[in-house]
N, C-alpha and C positions, 0 to 999 in steps of 0.2 A: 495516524500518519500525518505528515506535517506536508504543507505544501508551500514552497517558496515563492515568496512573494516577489514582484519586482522594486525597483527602488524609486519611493515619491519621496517629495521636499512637501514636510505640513510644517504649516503655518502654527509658531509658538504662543500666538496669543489665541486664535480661534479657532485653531484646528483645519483648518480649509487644507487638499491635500492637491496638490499639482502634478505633474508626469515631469516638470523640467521647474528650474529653477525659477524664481522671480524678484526682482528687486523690492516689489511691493507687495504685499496682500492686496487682492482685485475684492477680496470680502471684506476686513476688517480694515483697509488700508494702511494697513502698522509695516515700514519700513525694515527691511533686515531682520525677516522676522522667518523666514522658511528656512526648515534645517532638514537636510536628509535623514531618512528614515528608511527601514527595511523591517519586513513585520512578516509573521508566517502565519498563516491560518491553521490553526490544530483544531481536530472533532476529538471531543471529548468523549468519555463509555457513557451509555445507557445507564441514567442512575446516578451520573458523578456530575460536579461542577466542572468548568474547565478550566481550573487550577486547582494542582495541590491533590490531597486527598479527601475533599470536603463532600460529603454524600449530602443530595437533595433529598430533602424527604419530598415523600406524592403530596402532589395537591390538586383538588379535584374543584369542580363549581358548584358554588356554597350558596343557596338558595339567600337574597338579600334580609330576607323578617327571619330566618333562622339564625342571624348573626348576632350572637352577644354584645350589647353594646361595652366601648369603653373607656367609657365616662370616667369610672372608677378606678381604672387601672395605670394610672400614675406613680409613677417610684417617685420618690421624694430625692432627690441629690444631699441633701443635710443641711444646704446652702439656701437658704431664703430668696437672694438675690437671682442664685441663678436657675432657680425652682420661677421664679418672676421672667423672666426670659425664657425660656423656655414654654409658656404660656401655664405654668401650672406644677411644672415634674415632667417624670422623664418617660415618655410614651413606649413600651416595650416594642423594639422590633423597627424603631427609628432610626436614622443613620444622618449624624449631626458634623456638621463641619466648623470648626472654627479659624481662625486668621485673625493677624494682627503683627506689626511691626516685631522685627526680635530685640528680644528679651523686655519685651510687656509685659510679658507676666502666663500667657496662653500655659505650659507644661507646668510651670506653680498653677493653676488652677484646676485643671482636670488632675493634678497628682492631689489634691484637695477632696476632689470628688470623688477620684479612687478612694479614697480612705473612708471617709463619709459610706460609701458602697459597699464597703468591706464589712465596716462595722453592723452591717445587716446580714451577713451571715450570705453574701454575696461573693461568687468568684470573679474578682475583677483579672483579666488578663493587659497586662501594658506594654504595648509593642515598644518598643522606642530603635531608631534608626542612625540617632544623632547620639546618643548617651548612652555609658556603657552603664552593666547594676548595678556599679561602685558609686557611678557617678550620681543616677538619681537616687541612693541610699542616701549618700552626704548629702542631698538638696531634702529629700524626708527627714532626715534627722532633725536639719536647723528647724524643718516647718511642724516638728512635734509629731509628727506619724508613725503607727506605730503600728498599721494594719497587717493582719494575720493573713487573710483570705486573698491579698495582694500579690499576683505573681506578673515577675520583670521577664521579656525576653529582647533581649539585643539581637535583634535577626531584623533584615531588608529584604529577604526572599519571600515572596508572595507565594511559594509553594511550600516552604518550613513554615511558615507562619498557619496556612489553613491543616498541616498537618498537626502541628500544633494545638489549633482549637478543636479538632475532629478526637484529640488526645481527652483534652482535660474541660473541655464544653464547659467554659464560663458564660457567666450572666450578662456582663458587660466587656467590651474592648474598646482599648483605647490605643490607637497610631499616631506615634506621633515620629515624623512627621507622613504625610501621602505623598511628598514628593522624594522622601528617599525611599521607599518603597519599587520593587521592580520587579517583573515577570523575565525569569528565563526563558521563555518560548516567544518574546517579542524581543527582537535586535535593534533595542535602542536604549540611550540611555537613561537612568533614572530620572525621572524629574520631566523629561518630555512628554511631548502630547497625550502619543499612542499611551505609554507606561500608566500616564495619570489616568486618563477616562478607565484603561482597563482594568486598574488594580481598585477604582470606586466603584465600579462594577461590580467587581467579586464582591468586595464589604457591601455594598447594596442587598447581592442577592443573600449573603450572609445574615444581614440584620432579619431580611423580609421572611425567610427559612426558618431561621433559626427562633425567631422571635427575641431577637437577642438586642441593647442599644449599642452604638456602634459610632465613638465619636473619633472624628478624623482631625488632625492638624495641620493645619494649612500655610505655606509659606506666601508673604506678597510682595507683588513686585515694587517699584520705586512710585508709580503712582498712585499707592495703596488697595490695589485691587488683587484678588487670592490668585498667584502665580497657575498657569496650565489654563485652559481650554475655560470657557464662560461653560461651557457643556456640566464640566463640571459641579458647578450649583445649580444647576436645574437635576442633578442625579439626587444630589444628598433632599433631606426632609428640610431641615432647618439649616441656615444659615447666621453664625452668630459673628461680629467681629468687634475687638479690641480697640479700643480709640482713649487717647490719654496721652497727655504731653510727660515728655519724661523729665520736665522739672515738676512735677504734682504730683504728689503722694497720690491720688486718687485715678482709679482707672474705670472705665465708662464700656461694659460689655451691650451692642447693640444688635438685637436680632430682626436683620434684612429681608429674611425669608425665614416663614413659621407656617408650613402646615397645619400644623395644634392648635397653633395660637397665633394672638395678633402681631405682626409685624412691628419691626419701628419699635420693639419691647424694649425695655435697656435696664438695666442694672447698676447698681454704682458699688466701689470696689475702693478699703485703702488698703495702700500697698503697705504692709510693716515688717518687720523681722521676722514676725511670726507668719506670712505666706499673707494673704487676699482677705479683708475682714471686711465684714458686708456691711454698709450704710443706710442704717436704717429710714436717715431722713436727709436725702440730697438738699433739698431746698436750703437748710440751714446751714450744711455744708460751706454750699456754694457763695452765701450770703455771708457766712463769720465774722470777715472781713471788709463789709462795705464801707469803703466813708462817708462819715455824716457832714451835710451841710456844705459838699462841691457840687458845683454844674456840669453837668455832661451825663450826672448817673439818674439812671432811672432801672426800678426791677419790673419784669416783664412776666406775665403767668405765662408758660409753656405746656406744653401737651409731649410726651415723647409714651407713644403707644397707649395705656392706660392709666398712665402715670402722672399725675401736674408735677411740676416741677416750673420752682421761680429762680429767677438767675437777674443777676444783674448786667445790664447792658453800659458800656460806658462808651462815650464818644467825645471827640476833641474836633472844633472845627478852629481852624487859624488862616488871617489872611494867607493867600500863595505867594509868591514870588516870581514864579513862572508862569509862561500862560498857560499851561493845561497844569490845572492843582491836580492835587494826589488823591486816590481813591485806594484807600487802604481798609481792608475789613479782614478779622481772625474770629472764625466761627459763625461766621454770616455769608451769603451770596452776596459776591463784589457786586453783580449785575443787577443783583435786586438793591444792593446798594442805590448805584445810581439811578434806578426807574425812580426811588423813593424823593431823592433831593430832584428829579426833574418837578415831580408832583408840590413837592415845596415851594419852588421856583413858579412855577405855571397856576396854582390854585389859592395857596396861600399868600404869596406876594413876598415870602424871605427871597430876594432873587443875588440877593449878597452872597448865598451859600454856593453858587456857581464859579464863585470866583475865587473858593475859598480850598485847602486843604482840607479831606474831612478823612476821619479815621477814626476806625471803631472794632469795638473788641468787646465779644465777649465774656463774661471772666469765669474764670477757672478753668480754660481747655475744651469750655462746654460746646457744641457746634447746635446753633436751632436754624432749622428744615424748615418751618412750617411758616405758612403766610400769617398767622394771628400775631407775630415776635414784631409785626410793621409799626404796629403803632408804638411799641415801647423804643424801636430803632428811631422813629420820625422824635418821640419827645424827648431823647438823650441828645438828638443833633440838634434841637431848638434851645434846646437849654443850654448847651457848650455856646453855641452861638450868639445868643443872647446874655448869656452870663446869668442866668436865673437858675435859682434851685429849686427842683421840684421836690414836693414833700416827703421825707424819707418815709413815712408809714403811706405810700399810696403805690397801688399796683396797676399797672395799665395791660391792656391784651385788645387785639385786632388786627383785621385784614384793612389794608388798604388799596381804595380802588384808583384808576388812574383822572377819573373827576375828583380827589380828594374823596369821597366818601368813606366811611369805614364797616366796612363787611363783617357778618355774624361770624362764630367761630363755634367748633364742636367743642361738649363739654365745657359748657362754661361754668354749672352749677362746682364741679369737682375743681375747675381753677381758682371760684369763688371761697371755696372751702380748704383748700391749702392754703390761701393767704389770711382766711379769718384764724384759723391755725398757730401761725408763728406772729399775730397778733397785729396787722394791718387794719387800718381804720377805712382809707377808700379805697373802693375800684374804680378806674372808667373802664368801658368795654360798649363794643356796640348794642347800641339801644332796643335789637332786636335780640339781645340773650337777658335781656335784665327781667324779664316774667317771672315768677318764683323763689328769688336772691329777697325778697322782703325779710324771711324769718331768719334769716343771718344775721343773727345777734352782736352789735360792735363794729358791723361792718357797712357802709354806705356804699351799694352800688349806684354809679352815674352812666347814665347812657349815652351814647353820643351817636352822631348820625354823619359826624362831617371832622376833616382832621381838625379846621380852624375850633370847633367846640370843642373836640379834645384840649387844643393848647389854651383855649380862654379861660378851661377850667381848671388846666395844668398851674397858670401863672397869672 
């Protein structure tokens, strides 16, 4: 029996649900954001889910030393990169969300994986909501797929869809996307609040029943966060997202949230004719390109999850013309930007840089998070500024503190060993990770304690 609800205004970014309308969210503060809604409450049978025809199986309480570990029970996706992201493979019974800009690449990838999953003698089921099976056949054709055990259904009803898999009980499911997806027993429309959390719901309880993986596609909105309710990714396991400029062949999948595995994981991706082909060595990538013998560039060791990776940083500072110069940064925090140039200005004695235009750019599309990227940002702007080149075979990594010092950084050994790698002759790095870097054959680590010994040794 269904029982009618009355009519609230929820809130499309958070969810927050109100009895009368509001101009603002009082939770998330987001503007123009609450839309009416009407929703029913339905009791499902004893024994059923409550959509569809999807039967529970019992589940009782499972003594914790009687549980199997499973360690070992990792699917392999076929995909190296994103077997890496994922912390490993693909954990049965897991419910994966992905996101990213359209037409990145997100349904070229997991139509990727479907195949890859097929070819294991796996039934992949692929919802699609946006694309009829004509249409992702001609996107398989171009990308070489040829999978057998691959079944298409173009259906957006969340009660056809669980009848569906109650049919033909495949291994893996793939939606694309969650927000065209919709329950007829909730009176709203696709892609809202209520629709979204309920129909991640269902595939939640789906993946955890059935032991099944269960990856969802996600639409984002304009400020690049996964469109529907933040509730949303706190349901699913892992959170993976797409990030990649669409002049660069190269696309950068980055896992946010990872149950299994480490966070902050990423993967590198190029785009070609033939669909998504994995990178086996981003640093070199990234680098191909560098020029030798200008000021402003310096390559910096990075960390993204358990991965080093070096990049180059490049920066331009030029007298202003106005009184407030420009702080311009792509792939870096503006604001860590400027903490960094006050630290120059107040410690080091460059106090010229305050009056200066600075801009800086990481190259290739790449964005680095982490505080250790400070010191290769501080010696790309001392270099522009000065007009000095720093050594094209030297790699710098470090925190920077706001007395100029420079702070340890995790894994340095592994950053140390990527750059002896692609054939770098010195490191600086703070003084306090150089223990151990001795037997790095060809490689000089320099320690440093303070940014001015960074630059004395830089130039």
């Amino acid at each position: 029996m269904a029982k009618a609800a009355g009519t609230v205004y929820v809130c499309q970014n958070c969810g927050h649900q109100s009895r009368k309308w509001l101009g603002k969210c009082p939770d998330c503060g987001e503007w123009n954001s609450l839309v009416e809604e009407r929703a029913r409450v339905t009791t499902a049978p004893k024994g059923m889910a409550a959509r569809g025809g999807f039967r529970l199986r019992e589940v009782k309480p499972v003594r914790f030393g009687e549980i199997e570990s499973q360690d070992d029970a990792r699917v392999s996706s076929g995909i190296g990169e994103f077997d890496r992201v994922l912390g490993g493979g693909i954990v049965p019974g897991s419910l994966i969300l992905i996101g990213g800009d359209p037409g990145i690449g997100k349904s070229t990838l997991l139509l990727q994986v479907a195949d890859k999953l097929s070819a294991q003698a796996a039934r992949v089921l692929y919802v699609s909501g946006e694309e009829s099976e004509r249409q992702i056949k001609m996107r398989g054709e171009r990308l070489g797929i040829e999978a057998e055990n691959l079944y298409l259904l173009p259906e957006t009803n969340l009660e056809n869809i669980f009848d569906e898999l109650e049919r033909s009980e495949p291994g893996a499911v793939i939606v694309d996307s969650i927000q065209t997806v919709f329950s007829s027993k909730i009176e709203s429309a696709p892609g809202s609040v209520s629709q979204v959390r309920e129909v991640a719901g269902q595939f939640l309880m789906l993946a955890k029943n059935r032991t099944i993986p269960v990856f969802l596609i996600g639409h984002v909105t304009k400020e690049g966060s996964i469109a529907g309710p933040k509730a949303l990714e706190h349901i699913v396991d892992t959170v993976l997202y797409f990030e990649g400029e669409r002049h660069h062949n190269h696309r950068i999948v980055r896992a946010t949230k990872n149950r299994f595995g480490a966070a902050n994981e990423l993967g590198v991706f190029e785009m070609t004719g033939a669909g998504l082909v994995a990178v086996a060595n981003p640093s070199e990538m990234f680098l191909q390109e560098r020029p030798q013998g200008v000021a402003g560039s310096v390559v910096a060791a990075c960390m993204e999850g358990t991965r080093p990776v070096l990049v180059e940083i490049q920066a331009l500072a030029s007298d202003s013309t106005f009184n407030y110069p420009a702080r311009t940064a792509q792939g870096f925090d503006t604001n860590r930007l400027t903490l960094l140039l006050a630290v120059l200005a107040k410690r080091v004695g460059v106090d010229g840089l305050l009056k200066s235009d600075v801009f800086l750019n990481v190259v290739g599309g790449f964005e680095v998070n982490e505080p250790a990227a400070d010191l290769g940002v501080v010696a790309a702007i001392v270099s522009s500024y000065r007009n000095k080149i720093v050594d094209p075979k030297t790699v710098v990594f470090g925190e920077v503190g706001l007395t100029g010092e420079v702070r340890g950084a995790m894994q340095a050994q592994a950053r140390a060993r990527e750059a002896q790698a692609l054939g770098f002759k010195k490191i600086i790095m703070p003084a306090s990770n150089t223990a151990g870097l001795e037997r790095l054959i060809g490689l000089r680590a320099v320690g440093v304690r303070s940014v001015e010994e960074a630059l004395d040794e830089l130039f």
